[in-house]
N, C-alpha and C positions, 0 to 999 in steps of 0.2 A: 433198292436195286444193288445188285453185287455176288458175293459169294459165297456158296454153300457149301464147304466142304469140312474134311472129317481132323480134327486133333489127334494127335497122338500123345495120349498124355504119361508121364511114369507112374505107375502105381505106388499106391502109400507104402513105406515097408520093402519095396520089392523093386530099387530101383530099372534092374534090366527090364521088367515088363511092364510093358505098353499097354493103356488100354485104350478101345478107340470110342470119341465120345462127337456127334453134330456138331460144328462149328463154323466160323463163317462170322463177322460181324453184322453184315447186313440179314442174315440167317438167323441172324440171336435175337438181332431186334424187333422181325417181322416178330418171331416166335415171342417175344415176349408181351407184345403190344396183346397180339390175341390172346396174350394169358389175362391181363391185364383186365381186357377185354376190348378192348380195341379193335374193330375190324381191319386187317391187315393183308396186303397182297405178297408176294416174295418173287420181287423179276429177278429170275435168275437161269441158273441152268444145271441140270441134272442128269447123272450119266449112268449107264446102263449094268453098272456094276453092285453087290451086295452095299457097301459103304452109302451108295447113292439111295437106295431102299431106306436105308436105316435113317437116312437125310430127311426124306420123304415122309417115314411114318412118324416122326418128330414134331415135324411141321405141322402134318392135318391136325396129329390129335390134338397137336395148340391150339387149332382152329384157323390157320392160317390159310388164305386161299392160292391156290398154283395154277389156275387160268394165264398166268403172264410169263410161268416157269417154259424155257426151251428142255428141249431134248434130249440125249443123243449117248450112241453106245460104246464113247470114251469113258475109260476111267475116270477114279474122282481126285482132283488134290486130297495130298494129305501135307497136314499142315505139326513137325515134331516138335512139342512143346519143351521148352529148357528152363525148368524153374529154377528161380534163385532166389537170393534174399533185396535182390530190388527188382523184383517183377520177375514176370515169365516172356523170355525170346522164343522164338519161331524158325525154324527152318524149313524151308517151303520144299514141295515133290508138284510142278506144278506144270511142267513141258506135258502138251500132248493130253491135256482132259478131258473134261467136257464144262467143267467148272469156270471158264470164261470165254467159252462162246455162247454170249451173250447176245441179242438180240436189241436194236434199237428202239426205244419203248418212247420216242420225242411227242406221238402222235397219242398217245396213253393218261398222259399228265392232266388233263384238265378232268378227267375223272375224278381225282381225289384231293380230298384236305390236306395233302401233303406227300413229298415225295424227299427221302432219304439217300442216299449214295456217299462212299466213302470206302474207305477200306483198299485192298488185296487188288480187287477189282476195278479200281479207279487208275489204277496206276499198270496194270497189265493188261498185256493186248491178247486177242481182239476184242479184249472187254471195254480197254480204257478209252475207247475212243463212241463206242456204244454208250456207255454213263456218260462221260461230257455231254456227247448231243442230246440225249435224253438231260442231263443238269440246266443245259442251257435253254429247251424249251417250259423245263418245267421253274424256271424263276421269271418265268413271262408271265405262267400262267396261274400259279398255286404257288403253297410254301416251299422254298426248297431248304431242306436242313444235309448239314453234312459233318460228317465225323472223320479227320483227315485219316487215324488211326492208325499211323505212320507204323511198316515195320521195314525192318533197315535187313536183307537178307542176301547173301552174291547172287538168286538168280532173281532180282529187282535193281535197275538201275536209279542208283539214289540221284541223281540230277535229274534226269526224265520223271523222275516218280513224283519228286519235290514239286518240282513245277507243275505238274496235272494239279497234286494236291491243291497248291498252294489258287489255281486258276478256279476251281472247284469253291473256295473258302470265300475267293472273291467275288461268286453269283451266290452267293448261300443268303435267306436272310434271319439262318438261326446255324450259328457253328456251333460245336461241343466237341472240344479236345481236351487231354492231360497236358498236365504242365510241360512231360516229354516231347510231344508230337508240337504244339508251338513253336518249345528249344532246339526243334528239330526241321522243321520246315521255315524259321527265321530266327539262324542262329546270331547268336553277339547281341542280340536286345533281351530286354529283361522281358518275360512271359507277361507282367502285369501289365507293358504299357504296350506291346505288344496288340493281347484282348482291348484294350483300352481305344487304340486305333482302329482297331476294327472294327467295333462295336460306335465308333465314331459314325463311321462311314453309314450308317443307317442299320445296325443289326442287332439282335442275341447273342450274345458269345456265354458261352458257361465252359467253363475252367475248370477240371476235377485234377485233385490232388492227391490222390487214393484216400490213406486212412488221416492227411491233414483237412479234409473235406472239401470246397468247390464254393466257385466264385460264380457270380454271373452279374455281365457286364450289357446293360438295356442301353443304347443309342449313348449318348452324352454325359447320361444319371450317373454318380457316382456308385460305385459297385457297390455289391451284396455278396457276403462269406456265410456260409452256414458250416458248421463239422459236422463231422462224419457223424454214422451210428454208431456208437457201440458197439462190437459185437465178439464175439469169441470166433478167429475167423478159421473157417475149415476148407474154404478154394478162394482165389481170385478170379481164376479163370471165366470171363464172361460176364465180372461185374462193373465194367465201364459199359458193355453194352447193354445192361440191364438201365443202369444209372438212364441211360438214353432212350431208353424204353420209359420208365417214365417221369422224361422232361415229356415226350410226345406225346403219350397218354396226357399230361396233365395238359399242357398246349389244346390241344382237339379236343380234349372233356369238358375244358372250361370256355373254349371258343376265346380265352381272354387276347389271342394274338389279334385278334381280328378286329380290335377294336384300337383301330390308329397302326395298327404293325405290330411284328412281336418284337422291335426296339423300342416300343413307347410302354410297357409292361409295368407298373407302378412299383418300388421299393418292395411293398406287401406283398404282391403277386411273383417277383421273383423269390421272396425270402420262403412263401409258401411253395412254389415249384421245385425248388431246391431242396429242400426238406423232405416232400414225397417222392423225387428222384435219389435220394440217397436212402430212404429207407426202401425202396425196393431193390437198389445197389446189396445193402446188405444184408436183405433177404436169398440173395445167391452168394453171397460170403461166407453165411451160415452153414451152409450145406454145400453135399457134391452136386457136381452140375451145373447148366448154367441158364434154369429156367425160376422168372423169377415168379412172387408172389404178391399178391396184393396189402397191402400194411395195414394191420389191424387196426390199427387208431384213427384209419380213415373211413 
């Protein structure tokens, strides 16, 4: 549940032009699971302009399903990517869309093995108060996972934001943030122990590090590190929520949450989770775009 909308990214070689590519975290996910193969729904909302189209045929031919998608014949955010040499910033066009009038989805949740929220849309209204009550019916009655995916931009109030996220983290009972988004929604503690408490508290926490790799911290257990992939990298753009595409896949494929919670997940079963989340990670590393692939070695 969240937001769909369009990047603006700089073209390689060509810094003044833009090219426009789907995006959206919670958009990237759905779309990835169904690459994955994962049956996936996408609540969200979509607006009556070409960009919103381009949003749409994205989605299906994932396979992703839009029975839970709203409507309406507001344009779409557009979200101007600012790459650099520690990640890629955002600057959001987002007054007046269609991309978060969102729809309250509370009544929805026990349909599925799981239900995601995080992002853009968690922290902006009239969305952000739509995903709460949908977050908070859905850790009553299924898994709720969330990705804070903190972006820090002037038209996002960072105190208001912080706090949804941070309210969001504490019904989850699988987070997946970067080291950033921790440092950033509880600054002055160290990220480790941070996860550490969290993951106290009865949860899943996984920690990505980009190219130093990801942690993941099961209830009490003492953590699990795996490194990255390899890889010879040609985007970033899209690969934390790929990364999260498949913890979920592997979560729902192996059913292994469901046996005591996904905080009681053995040493093994996180070190194997982690492993085929970061090689799908950087299977959208490899390449442009931000749709990922299934890992040959599995």
């Amino acid at each position: 549940m969240g937001e769909a909308l369009i990047d603006l990214v700089p073209s390689p070689g060509e810094p003044r032009t833009y090219h426009a590519e789907p995006g959206g975290a919670p958009a990237n996910v759905a779309a990835g699971l169904a690459r994955l193969g994962t049956p996936s729904w996408f609540a969200g909302a979509l607006g009556g302009d070409g960009f919103a189209r381009m949003i749409e045929e994205r989605l299906v031919s994932a396979g992703t399903e839009l029975g839970l998608c709203a409507r309406s014949e507001l344009p779409t955010t557009l979200a101007v990517a600012d790459p650099g040499p520690d990640g890629t910033s955002y600057h959001f066009h987002l007054q007046d869309t269609a991309t978060f009038r969102l729809p309250d989805h509370a009544g929805e949740v026990e349909r599925f093995a799981a239900v995601y929220a995080g992002g853009v849309a968690a922290v902006v209204e009239p969305a952000a108060e739509a995903v709460a009550s949908t977050a908070r019916a859905a850790a009553g009655h299924t898994l709720l996972v969330v990705d804070p995916n903190v972006r820090e931009d002037r038209t996002i109030a960072p105190e208001a934001g912080g706090r949804r996220l941070r309210e969001l983290c504490g019904l989850a009972q699988v987070i997946k943030a970067s080291d950033e988004d921790v440092a950033r929604l509880w600054p002055g503690a160290d990220p480790d122990e941070t996860c550490r408490r969290l993951a106290g508290e009865g949860r899943l926490v996984v920690l990505t590090r980009g190219a130093r790799g990801s942690t993941g911290y099961a209830g009490s257990a003492e953590p699990v590190s795996v490194p990255a992939v390899p890889v010879e990298v040609v985007n970033t753009i899209g690969a934390g929520d790929a990364f999260m595409s498949g913890v979920l896949n592997w979560l729902t494929t192996t059913g292994a949450h469901r046996d005591g919670g996904a905080d009681a997940l053995s040493r093994d079963q996180v070190t194997r989770m982690l492993g085929f989340a970061s090689q799908v990670a950087a299977s959208v590393c490899a390449q442009t775009g931000t749709e990922p692939s299934i890992p040959a070695s599995i």
